[in-house]
C-alpha positions in Angstrom: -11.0 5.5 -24.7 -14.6 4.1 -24.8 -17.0 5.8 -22.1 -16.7 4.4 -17.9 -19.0 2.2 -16.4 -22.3 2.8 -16.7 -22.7 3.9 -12.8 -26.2 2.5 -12.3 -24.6 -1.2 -13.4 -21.7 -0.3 -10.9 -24.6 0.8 -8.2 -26.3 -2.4 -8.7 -22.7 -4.3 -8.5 -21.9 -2.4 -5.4 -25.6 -3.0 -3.3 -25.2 -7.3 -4.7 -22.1 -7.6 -2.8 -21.9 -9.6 0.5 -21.6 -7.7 3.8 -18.7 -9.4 5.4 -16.1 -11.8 4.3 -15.0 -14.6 6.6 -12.3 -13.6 8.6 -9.8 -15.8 7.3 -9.5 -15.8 3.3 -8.3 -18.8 1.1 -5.0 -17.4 0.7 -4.4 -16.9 4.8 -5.8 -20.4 5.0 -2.9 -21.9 3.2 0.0 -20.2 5.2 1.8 -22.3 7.2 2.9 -21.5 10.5 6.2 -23.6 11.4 4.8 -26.6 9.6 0.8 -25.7 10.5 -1.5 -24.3 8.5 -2.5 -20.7 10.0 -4.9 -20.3 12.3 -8.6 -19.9 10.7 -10.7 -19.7 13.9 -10.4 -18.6 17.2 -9.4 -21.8 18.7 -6.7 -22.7 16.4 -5.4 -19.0 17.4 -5.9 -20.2 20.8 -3.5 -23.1 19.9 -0.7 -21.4 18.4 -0.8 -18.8 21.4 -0.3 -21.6 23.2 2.2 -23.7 21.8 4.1 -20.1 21.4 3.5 -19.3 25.2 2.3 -15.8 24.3 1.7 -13.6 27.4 1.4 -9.9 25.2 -0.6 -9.4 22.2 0.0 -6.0 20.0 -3.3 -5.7 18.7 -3.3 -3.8 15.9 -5.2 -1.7 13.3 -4.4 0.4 10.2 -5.7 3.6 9.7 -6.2 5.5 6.5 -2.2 6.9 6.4 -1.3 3.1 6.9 0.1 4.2 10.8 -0.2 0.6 13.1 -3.0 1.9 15.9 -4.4 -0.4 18.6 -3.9 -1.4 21.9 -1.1 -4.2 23.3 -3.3 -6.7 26.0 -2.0 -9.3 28.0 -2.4 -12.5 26.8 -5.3 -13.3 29.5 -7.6 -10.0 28.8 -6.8 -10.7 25.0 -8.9 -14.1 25.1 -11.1 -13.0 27.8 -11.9 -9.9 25.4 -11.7 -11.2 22.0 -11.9 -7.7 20.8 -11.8 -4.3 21.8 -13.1 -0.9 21.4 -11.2 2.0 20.2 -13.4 5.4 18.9 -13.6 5.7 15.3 -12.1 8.9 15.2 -8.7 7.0 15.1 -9.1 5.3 11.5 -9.5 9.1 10.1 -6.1 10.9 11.9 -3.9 12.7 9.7 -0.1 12.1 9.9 0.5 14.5 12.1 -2.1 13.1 14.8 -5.0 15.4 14.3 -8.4 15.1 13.7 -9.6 17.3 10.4 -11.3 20.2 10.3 -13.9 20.0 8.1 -17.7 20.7 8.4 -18.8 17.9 5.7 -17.2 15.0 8.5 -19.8 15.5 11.0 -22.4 14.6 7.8 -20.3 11.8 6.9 -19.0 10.6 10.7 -21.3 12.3 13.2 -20.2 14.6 16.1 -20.1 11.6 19.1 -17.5 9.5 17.9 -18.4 6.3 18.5 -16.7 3.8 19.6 -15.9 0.9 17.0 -15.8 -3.1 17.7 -12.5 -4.3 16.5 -12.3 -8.5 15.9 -9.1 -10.1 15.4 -8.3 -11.8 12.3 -6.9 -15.3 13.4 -5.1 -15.7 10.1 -2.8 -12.6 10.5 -1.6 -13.4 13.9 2.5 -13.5 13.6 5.3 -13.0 16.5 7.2 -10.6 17.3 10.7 -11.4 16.7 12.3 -8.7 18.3 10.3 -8.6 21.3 11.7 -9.6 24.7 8.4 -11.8 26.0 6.6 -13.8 23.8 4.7 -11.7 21.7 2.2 -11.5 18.7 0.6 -9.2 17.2 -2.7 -9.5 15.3 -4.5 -7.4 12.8 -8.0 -6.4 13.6 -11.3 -5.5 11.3 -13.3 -2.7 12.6 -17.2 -3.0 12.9 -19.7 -1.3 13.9 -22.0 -2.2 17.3 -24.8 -3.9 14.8 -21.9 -6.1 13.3 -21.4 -4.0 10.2 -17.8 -3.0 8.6 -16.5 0.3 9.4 -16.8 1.0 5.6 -13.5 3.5 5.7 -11.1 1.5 7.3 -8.8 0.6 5.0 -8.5 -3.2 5.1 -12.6 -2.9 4.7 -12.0 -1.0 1.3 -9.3 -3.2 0.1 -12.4 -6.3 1.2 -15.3 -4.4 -0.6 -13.0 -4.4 -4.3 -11.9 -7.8 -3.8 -15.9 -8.8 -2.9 -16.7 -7.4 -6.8 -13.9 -9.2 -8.4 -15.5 -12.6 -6.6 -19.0 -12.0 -7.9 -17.6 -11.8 -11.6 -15.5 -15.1 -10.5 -12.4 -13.4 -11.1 -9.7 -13.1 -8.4 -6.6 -10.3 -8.5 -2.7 -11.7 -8.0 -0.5 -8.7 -6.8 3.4 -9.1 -6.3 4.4 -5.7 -4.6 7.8 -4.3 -5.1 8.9 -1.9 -2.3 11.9 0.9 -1.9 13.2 2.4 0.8 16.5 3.9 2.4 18.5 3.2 4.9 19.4 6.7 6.4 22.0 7.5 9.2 20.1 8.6 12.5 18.4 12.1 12.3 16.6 13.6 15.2 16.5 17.3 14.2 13.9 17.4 11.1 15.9 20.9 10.2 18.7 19.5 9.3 19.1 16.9 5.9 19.3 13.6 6.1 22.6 11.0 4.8 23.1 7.3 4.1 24.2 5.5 7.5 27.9 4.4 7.9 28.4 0.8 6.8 31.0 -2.3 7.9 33.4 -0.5 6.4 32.9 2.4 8.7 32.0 5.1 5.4 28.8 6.2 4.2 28.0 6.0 0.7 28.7 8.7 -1.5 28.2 7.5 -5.2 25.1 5.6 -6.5 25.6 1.7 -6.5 22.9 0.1 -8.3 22.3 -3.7 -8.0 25.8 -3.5 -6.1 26.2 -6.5 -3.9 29.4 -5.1 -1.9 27.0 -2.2 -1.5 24.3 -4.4 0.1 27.2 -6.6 2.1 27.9 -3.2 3.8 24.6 -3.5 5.8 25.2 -7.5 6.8 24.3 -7.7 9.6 21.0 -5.7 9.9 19.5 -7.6 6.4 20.4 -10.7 8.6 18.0 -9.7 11.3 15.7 -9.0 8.5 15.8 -11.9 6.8 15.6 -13.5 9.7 12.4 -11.6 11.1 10.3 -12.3 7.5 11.0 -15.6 8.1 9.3 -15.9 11.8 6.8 -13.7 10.7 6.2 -16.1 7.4 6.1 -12.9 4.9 7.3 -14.4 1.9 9.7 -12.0 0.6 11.8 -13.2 -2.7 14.7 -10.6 -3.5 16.9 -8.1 -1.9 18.8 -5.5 -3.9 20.3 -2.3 -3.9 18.6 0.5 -6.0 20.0 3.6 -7.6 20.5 6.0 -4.8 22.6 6.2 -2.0 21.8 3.6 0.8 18.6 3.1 -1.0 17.0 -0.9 -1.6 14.2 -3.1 -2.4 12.4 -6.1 -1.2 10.4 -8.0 -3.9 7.5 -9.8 -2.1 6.6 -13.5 -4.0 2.6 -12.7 -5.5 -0.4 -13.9 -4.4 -3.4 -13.0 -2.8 -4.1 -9.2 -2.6 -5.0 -8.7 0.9 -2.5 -11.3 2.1 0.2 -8.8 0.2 -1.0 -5.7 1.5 -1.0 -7.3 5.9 2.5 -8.4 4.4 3.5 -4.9 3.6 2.1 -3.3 6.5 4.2 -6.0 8.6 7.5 -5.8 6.9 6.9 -2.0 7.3 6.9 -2.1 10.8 9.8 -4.7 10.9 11.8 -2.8 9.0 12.0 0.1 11.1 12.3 -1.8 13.9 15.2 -3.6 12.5 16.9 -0.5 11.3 16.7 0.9 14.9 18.5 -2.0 16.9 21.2 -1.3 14.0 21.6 2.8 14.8 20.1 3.8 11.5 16.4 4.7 10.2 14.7 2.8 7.6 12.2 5.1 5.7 10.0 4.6 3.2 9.4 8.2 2.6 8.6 8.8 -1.6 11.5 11.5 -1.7 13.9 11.6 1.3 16.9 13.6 0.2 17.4 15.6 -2.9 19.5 15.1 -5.1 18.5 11.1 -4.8 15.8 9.1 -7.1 12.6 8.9 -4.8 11.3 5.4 -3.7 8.2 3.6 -5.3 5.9 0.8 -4.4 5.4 -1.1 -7.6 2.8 -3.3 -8.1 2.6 -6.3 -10.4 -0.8 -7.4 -10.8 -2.9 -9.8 -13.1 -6.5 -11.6 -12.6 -7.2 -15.6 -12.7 -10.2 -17.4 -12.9 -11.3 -18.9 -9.4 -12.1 -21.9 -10.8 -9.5 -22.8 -13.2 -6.9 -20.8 -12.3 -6.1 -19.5 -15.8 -4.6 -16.1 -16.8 -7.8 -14.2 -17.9 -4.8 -11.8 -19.4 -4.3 -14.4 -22.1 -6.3 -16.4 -24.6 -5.5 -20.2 -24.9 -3.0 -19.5 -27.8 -1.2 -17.2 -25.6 -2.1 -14.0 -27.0 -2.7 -11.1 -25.1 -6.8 -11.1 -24.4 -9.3 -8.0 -24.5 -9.6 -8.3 -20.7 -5.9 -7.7 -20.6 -6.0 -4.3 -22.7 -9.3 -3.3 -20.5 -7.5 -3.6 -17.7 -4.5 -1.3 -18.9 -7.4 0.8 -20.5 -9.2 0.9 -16.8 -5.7 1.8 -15.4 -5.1 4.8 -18.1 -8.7 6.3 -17.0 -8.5 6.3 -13.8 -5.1 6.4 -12.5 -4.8 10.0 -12.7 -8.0 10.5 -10.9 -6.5 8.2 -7.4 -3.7 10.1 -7.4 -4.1 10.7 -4.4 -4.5 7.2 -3.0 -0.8 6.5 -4.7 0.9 9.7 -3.4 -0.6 10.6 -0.6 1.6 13.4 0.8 2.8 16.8 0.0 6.4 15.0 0.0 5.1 12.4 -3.0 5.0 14.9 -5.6 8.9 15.4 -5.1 9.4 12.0 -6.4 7.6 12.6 -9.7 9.0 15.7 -10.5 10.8 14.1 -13.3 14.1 12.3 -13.7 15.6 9.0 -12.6 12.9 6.6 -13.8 9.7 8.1 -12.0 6.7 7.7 -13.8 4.7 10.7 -15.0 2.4 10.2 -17.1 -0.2 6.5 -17.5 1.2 5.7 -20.8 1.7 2.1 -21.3 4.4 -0.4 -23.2 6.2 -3.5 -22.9 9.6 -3.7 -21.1 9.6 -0.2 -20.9 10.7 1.6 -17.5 10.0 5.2 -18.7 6.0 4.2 -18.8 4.0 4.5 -15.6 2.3 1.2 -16.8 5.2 -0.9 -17.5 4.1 -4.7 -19.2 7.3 -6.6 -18.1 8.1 -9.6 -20.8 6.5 -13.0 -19.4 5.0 -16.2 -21.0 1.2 -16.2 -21.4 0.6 -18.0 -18.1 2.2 -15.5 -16.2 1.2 -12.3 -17.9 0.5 -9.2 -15.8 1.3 -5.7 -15.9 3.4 -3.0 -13.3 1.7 -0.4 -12.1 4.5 2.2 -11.6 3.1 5.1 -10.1 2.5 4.0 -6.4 4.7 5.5 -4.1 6.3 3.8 -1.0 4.8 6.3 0.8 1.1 4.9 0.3 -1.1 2.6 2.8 -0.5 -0.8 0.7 -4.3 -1.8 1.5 -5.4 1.9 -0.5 -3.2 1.4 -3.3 -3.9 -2.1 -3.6 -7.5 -1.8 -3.7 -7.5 1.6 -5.6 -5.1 0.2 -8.8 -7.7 -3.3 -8.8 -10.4 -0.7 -8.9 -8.9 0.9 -11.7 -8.4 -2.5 -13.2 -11.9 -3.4 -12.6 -13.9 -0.7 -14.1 -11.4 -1.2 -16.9 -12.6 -4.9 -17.4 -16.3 -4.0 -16.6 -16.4 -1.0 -18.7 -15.1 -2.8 -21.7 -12.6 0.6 -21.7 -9.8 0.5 -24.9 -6.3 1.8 -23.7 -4.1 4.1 -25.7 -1.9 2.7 -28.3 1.3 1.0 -26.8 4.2 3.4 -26.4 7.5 1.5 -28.1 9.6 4.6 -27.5 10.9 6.9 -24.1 7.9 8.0 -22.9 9.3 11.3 -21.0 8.0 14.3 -21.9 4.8 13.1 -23.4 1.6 15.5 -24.0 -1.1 16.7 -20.7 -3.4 13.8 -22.1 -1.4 11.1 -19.9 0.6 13.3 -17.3 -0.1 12.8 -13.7 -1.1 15.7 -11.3 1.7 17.3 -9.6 0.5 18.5 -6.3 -1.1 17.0 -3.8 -4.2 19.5 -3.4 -4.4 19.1 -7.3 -4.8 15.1 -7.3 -7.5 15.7 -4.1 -9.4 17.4 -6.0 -9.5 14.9 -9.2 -11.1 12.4 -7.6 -14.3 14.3 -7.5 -13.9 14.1 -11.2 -14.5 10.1 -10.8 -17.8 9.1 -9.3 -18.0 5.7 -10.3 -14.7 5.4 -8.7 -16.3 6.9 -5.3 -19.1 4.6 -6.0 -16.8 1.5 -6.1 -14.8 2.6 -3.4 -17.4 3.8 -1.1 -18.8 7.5 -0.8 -18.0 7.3 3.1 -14.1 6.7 2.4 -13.3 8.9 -0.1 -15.0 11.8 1.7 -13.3 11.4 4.7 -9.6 10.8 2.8 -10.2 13.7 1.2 -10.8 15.7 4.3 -7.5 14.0 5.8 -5.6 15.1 2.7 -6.8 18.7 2.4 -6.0 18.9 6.4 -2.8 17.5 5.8 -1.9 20.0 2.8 -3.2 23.1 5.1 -1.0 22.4 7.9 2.0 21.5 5.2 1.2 25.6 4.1 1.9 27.0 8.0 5.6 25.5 7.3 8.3 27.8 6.1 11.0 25.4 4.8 14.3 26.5 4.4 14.6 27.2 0.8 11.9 30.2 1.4 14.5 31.4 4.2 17.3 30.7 1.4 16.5 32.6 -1.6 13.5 35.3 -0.2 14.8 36.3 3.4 17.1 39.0 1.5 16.1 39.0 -2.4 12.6 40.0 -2.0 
């Protein structure tokens, strides 16, 4: 591979870029909302509040382990307010609610915990379809009191990528795929979890891969589903049934990156809710129950020009162009090094321990499912790659703006990829493989300045702190394989 980025061009990148973006981008613009475009100020939100007679608004934000935090207002205080404060603190939980202990926060953070400003973003306003009043719920930017972006939240650091790509004129297209299972309803964490009964009154027992009976078994809740997406206007395509037991996916049609990633975080949240009203869980944990293949979040991704629109992944003839192979070159670089943006918990690492179809390693070839960067077979217009590695697990608005980083630094850095891989590529040498742990992958991002640079310095310090807090309270649990095979061997 050809050296990174030269980091003082990255620097000088970084300081050129705009401070804000407007709150509604293009791609929210062109939404329509039951035959209207979506709002793109506060008084066409106004409008569709009204003509929806909305008296709650959830009022949401989502911090760095992709968890919906926020407030719900009436609908009076909500436009009386048009905002509201919530302490910074709450961006930087871990999953487990806690704040991390870690002396280098209170030099990135501060000891006072001020409070941030949130603003609503009139273009993500959607309903609630399952709620009992009119409802909507809104995602919200976080600033600071001088009008500044709270430069770790995540939607902010997903904005900052995107902001470079627009300086260079280029703009990213992302078509996430997301797995997940649907699991019979658990509430003792000791005990294993199973695939919920279907129609037919029996779980499934045997793997039933693109099965349509399978999916038929769970009707009546993918009816609800469907039928939420479409209220809510989040453009998923497909529906199928994976490899494992009472596992599926949801293909989401591509288009603008941060559209994709509010998307995500809404179906999330619509998912589980779903589930519930059906008695079962819906989880989107990367490794649920053994014995299963673990769930992944792949993303499909390529980059247009703004003003023509063209494929900057293929030259005229419809070859594949030197920006493409950067970008897979950017990907091979740097992937390893965001590990731990794409597999965020101890629990990740189960899913690429090897076998059914989990990448491990950033090898990359065409129509080939045993590479982490998979180029699937497409006519020159629509060429793009699959970025294989992200785990359902992640916050879509990290792993969204940490594989375009990748990409990006690729593209700037002019960085050759490794030689396409025509064969399986399991098994292959340490030179691609993937860390395997999550305190292993925290620490490789150190490894990556420029990447910290693009990212911002603020963020990755305090993810980092999240994770390694995260990891030390994962040590204080003895599961019960230790119980198993050491109560009475050792």
């Amino acid at each position: 591979m050809k050296p990174s980025t030269d980091p003082e061009s990255l620097r000088t990148a970084l300081a050129d870029a705009p401070a804000a973006v407007p709150a509604a981008s293009p791609a929210h613009a062109d939404a329509a909302v039951e035959g209207q475009a979506a709002p793109r100020d506060f008084p066409q939100l106004e409008a569709w509040l009204n003509q929806r007679r909305i008296t709650e608004i959830e009022c949401l934000v989502p911090d760095l382990t992709g968890v919906a935090r926020g407030k719900i207002l009436p609908r009076s205080k909500f436009t009386k307010d048009r905002g509201m404060r919530l302490p910074e603190s709450i961006i930087g939980l871990t999953v487990t609610g806690n704040w991390p202990e870690d002396e280098s926060l209170s030099q990135l953070i501060g000891d006072i915990d001020r409070d941030m400003h949130l603003v609503p973003d009139p273009a993500t306003v959607r309903p609630v379809p399952w709620a009992a009043d009119p409802t909507a719920q809104v995602i919200h930017d976080c600033h600071f009191r001088d009008g500044r972006e709270v430069d770790y939240a995540p939607r902010n650091v997903l904005k900052r990528v995107l902001r470079l790509y627009e300086q260079r004129g280029w703009e990213p297209v992302v078509a996430p795929e997301i797995e997940f299972y649907l699991v019979a309803k658990n509430t003792d964490p000791d005990q294993p979890l199973h695939p919920p009964l279907g129609r037919s009154g029996r779980a499934e027992t045997s793997r039933q891969h693109y099965s349509i009976d399978a999916v038929n078994e769970f009707d009546p809740l993918f009816e609800d589903i469907y039928d939420y997406c479409e209220a809510m206007e989040l453009d998923v395509d497909t529906l199928i049934h994976e490899v494992g037991a009472g596992q599926m996916e949801i293909n989401f049609l591509h288009g603008d990156a941060l559209d994709l990633a509010d998307k995500v975080f809404f179906f999330k949240r619509t998912l589980r809710e779903a589930a519930l009203r059906h008695n079962m869980y819906a989880t989107f944990m990367a490794k649920p129950m053994a014995g299963e293949p673990g769930s992944a979040m792949h993303v499909h991704q390529s980059v247009v020009d703004r003003v023509t629109r063209r494929n900057l992944f293929s030259h005229p003839d419809g070859s594949p162009s030197p920006a493409f192979l950067h970008y897979i070159g950017g990907l091979q670089k740097y992937v390893p090094h965001v590990m731990s943006l794409f597999a965020p918990y101890v629990n990740s690492y189960r899913r690429l321990a090897g076998g059914d179809a989990a990448p491990t390693n950033v090898e990359w070839g065409t129509d080939n499912r045993t590479v982490g960067i998979r180029v699937p077979e497409s006519n020159p217009q629509n060429r793009r790659l699959e970025n294989r590695v992200v785990g359902a697990d992640a916050n879509p608005y990290v792993a969204l703006a940490a594989t375009l980083a990748c990409g990006y630094l690729g593209m700037v850095g002019r960085i050759e990829p490794l030689p396409e891989v025509t064969t399986r590529a399991d098994g292959r040498g340490p030179a691609t493989a993937l860390a395997q742990s999550l305190s292993e992958a925290v620490r490789l991002l150190d490894d990556a300045p420029e990447m910290e640079e693009l990212l911002g310095r603020r963020f990755c310090g305090i993810y980092k702190a999240v994770k390694t807090s995260e990891h030390a309270e994962f040590l204080k649990v003895i599961s019960p394989w230790e119980r198993e095979h050491l109560l009475q061997h050792v």
